[in-house]
SEPA-215498 format. One record per residue (C-alpha): residue number from 0; z, y, x. Coordinates in steps of 0.25 Angstrom, whole numbers, padded with zeros to 4 digits. Each point is the difference from the previous one (the first is absolute). Layout:
N
{resi=NUM&z=Z&y=Y&x=X}
...
END
This chain:
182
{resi=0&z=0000&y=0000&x=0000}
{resi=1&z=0004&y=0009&x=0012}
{resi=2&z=-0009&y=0001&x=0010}
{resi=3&z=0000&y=0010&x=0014}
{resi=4&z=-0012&y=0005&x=0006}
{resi=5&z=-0001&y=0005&x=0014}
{resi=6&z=0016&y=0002&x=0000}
{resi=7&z=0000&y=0006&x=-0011}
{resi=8&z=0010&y=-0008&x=-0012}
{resi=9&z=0000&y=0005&x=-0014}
{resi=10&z=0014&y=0009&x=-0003}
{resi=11&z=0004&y=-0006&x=-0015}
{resi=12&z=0012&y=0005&x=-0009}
{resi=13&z=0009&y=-0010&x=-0003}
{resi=14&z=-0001&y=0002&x=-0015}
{resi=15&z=-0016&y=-0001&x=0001}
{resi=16&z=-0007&y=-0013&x=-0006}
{resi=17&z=-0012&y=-0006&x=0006}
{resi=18&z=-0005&y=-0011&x=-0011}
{resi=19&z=-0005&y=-0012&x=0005}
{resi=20&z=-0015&y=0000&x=0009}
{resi=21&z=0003&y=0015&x=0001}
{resi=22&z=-0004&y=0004&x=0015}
{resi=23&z=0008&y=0012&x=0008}
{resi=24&z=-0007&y=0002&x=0015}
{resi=25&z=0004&y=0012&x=0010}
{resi=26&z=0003&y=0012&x=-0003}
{resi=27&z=0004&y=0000&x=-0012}
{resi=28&z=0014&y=0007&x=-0005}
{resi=29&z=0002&y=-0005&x=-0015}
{resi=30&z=0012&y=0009&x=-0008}
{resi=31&z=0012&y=-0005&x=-0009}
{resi=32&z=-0003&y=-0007&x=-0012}
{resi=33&z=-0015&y=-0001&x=0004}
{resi=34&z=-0006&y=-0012&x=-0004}
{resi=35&z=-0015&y=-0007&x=0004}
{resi=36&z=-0004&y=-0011&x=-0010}
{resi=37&z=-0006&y=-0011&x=0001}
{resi=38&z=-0013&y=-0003&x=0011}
{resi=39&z=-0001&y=0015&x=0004}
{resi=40&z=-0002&y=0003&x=0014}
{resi=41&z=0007&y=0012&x=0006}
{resi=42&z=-0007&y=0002&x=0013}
{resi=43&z=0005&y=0010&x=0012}
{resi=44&z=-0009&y=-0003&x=0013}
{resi=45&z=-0007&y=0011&x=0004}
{resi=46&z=0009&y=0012&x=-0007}
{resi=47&z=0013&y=0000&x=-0008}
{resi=48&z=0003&y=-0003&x=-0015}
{resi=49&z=0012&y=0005&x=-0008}
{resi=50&z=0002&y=-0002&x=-0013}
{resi=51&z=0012&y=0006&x=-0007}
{resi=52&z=0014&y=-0003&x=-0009}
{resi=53&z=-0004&y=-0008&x=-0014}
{resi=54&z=-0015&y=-0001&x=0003}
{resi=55&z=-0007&y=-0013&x=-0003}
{resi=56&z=-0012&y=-0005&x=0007}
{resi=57&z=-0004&y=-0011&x=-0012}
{resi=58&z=-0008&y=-0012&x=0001}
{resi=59&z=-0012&y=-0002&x=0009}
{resi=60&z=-0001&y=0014&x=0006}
{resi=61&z=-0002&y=0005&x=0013}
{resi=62&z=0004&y=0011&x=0008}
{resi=63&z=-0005&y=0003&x=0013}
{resi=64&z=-0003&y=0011&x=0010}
{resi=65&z=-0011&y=0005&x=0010}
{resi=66&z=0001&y=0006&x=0014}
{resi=67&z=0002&y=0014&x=-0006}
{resi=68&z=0006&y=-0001&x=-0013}
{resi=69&z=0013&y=-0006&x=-0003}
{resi=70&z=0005&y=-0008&x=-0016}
{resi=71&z=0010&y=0009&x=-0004}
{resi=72&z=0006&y=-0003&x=-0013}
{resi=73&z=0011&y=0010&x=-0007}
{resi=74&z=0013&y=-0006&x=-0008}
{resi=75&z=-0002&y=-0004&x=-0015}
{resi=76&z=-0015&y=-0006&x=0002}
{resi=77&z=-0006&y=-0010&x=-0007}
{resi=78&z=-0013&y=-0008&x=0006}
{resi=79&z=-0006&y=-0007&x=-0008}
{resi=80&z=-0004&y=-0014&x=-0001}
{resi=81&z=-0014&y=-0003&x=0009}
{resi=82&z=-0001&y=0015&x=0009}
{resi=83&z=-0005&y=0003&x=0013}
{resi=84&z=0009&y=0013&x=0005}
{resi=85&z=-0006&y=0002&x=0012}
{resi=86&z=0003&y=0011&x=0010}
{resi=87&z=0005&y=0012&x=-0011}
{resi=88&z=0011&y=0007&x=-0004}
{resi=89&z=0009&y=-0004&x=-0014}
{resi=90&z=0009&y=0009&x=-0004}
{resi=91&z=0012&y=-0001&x=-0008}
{resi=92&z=0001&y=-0006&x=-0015}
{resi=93&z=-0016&y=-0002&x=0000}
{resi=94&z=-0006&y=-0012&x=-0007}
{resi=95&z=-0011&y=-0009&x=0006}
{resi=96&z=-0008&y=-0007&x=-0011}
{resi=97&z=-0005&y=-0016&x=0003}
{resi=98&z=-0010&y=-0002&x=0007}
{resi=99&z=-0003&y=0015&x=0005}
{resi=100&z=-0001&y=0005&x=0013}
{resi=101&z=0005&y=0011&x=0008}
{resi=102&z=-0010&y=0001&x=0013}
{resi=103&z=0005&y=0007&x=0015}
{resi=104&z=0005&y=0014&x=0001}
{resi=105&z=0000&y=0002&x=-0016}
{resi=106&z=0013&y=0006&x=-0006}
{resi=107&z=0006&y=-0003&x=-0013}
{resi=108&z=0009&y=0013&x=-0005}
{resi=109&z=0013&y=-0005&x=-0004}
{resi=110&z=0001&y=-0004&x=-0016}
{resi=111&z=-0015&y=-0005&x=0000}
{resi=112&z=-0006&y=-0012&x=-0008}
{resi=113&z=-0012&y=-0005&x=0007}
{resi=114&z=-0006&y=-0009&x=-0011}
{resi=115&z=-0003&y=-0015&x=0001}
{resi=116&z=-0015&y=-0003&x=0009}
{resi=117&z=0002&y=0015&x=0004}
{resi=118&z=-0005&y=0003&x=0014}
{resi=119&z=0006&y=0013&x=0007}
{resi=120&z=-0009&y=0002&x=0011}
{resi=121&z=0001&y=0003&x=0015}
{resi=122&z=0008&y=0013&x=0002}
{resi=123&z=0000&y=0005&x=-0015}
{resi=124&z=0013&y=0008&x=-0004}
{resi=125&z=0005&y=-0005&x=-0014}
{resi=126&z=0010&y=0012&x=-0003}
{resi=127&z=0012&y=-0003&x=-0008}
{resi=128&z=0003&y=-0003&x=-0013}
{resi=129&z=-0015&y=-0006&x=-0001}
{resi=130&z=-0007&y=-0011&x=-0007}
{resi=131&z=-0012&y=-0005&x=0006}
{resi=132&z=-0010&y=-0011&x=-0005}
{resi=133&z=-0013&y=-0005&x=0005}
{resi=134&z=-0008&y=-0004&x=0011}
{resi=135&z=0000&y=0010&x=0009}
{resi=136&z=0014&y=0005&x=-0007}
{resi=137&z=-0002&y=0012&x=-0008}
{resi=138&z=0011&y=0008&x=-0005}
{resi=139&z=0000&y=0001&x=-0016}
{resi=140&z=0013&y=0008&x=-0003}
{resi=141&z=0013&y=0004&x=0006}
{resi=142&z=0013&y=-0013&x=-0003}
{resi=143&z=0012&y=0009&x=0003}
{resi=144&z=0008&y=-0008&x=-0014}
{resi=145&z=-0003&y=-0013&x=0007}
{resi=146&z=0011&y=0003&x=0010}
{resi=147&z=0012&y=-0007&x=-0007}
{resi=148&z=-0010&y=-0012&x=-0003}
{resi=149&z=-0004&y=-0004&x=0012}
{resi=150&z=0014&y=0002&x=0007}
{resi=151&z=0005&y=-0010&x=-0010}
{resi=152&z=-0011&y=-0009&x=0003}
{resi=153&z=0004&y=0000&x=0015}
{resi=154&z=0014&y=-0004&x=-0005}
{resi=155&z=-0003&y=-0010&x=-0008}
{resi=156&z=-0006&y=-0008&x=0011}
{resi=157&z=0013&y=0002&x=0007}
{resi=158&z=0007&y=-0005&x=-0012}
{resi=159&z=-0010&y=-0012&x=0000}
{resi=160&z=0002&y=-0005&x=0014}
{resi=161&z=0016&y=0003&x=0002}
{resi=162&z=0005&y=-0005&x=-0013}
{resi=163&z=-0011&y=-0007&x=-0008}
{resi=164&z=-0004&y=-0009&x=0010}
{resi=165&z=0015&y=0000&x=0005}
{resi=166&z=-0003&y=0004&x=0013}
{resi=167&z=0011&y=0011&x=0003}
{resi=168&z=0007&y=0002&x=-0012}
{resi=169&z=0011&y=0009&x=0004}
{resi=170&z=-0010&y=0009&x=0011}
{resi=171&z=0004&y=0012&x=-0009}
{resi=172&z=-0012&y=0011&x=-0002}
{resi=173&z=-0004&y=0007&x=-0011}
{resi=174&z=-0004&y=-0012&x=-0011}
{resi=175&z=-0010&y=-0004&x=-0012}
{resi=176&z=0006&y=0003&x=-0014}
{resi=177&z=-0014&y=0000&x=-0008}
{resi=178&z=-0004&y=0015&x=0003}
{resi=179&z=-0017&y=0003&x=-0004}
{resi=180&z=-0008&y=-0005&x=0012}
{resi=181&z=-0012&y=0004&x=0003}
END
């Protein structure tokens, strides 16, 4: 699950869950209650990755870097299911739609919803609060209401991993009580 890379060894929170197959190489810093599901790879070999407190990195994902560009991934982010973040910047309480893909040197504005298949190109500047769809992504209107939504969503899967599955029942945090997600 752990892998280092040219010395590098990944630096995990103690109250972080890797699911089974998940993959964390190098450089990688992964924050409190973080979570990377199920067959995602988390790759840090030729720049860093950090990804932030309550974020989840869901099933069959990849995040990566280039020489130049680092993953940075703020707190309270959900990825979701089948991604490629490559090489970009997250910021805080933003969600990332299945399947879409965030491309190197692009930066998502904190609170914005990239949609499901979206791809946010090279270097394009999402600003906050956005909601963008398509293929290139395209912004379609401002999401600053979403906010609550997707922090919720980001502590649900906390909720999931520490006391649905029963994996850290008592690691204390904030906690799931049926809030809207997003």
């Amino acid at each position: 699950m752990l892998f280092d890379f040219e010395g590098n060894h990944p630096v995990i929170d103690p109250k972080t869950y890797l699911a089974d197959g998940a993959k964390v190489i190098g450089q990688v810093k992964l924050g409190e209650y973080s979570s990377i599901w199920y067959n995602t790879v988390v790759r840090g070999d030729v720049n860093r990755i950090e990804i932030g407190c309550y974020s989840n990195i869901q099933d069959n994902s990849v995040v990566h870097v280039t020489d130049f560009y680092p993953a940075i991934i703020g707190d309270y982010v959900t990825v979701g299911h089948s991604c490629v973040i490559h090489g970009c910047t997250i910021e805080d309480h933003c969600l990332i739609g299945m399947g879409a893909l965030v491309l190197h040197g692009a930066v998502v504005g904190k609170g914005s919803i990239v949609a499901a298949g979206a791809v946010v190109l090279e270097k394009q500047i999402i600003p906050p609060y956005s909601l963008v769809v398509g293929v290139p992504a395209k912004i379609i209107r401002s999401a600053p209401d979403e906010w609550d939504r997707i922090h919720a969503q980001a502590v649900k899967y906390k909720t999931i991993w520490t006391k649905r599955y029963g994996l850290m029942p008592d690691a204390g945090g904030e906690v799931y009580h049926g809030e809207k997600i997003i």
